[in-house]
C-alpha positions in Angstrom: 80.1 105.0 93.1 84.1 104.1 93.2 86.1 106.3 95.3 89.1 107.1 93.4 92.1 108.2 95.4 94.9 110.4 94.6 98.6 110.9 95.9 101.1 112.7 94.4 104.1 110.7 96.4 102.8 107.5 95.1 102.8 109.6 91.0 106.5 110.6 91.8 107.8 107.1 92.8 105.6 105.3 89.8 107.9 108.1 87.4 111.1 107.4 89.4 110.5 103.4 88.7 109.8 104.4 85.3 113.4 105.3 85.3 112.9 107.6 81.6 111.0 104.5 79.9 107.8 105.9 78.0 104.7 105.0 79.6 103.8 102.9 76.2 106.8 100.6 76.4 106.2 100.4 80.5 102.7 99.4 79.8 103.5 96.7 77.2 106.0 95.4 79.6 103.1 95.1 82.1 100.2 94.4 80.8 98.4 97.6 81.3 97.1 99.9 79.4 99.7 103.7 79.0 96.5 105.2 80.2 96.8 103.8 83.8 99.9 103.9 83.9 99.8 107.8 83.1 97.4 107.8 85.4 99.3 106.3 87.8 102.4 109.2 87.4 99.6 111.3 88.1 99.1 110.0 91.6 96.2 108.0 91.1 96.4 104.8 93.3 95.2 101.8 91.3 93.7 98.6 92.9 96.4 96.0 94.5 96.4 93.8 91.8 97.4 96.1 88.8 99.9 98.0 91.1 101.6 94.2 91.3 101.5 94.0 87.9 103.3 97.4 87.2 105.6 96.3 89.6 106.9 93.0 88.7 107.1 94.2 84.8 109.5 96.6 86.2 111.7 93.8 87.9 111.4 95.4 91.0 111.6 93.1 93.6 110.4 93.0 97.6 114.0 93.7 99.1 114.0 97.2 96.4 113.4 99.9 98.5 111.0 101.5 95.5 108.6 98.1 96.3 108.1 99.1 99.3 107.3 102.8 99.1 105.1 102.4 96.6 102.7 99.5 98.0 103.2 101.9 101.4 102.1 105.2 99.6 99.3 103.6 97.6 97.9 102.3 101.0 98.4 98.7 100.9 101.2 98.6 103.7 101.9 99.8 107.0 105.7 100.9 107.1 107.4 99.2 110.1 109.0 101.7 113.0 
């Protein structure tokens, strides 16, 4: 059974990187399907490897503030004190 988890920080950052583009055009532009990544907006946390993915078709890169909250909100980080 896979233990799907749900956050509904991580679904508001995913549509704030989005910045307005349609969840077709953001999935062509990462190799996803618009269905994960509409489930993503929805809060669901995907494995590490498609959340790199959505990430790098955005162009956001590891000094973007955006990176970091959402590998941190999906789980895959420990923010630093």
């Amino acid at each position: 059974m896979v233990n799907v988890q749900y956050n509904k920080q991580f679904g508001a950052l995913v549509k704030q990187a989005l910045n307005g583009m349609s969840l077709r055009e953001a999935a062509q532009r990462c190799g996803v399907s618009h269905t994960a990544i509409a489930d993503m907006v929805n809060g669901k946390i995907p494995r590490v490897e498609t959340l790199g993915r959505i990430i790098r078709g955005l162009g956001l890169t590891e000094d973007n503030e955006l990176f970091i909250q959402l590998f941190y909100e999906a789980g895959y980080v420990l923010k630093s004190e």
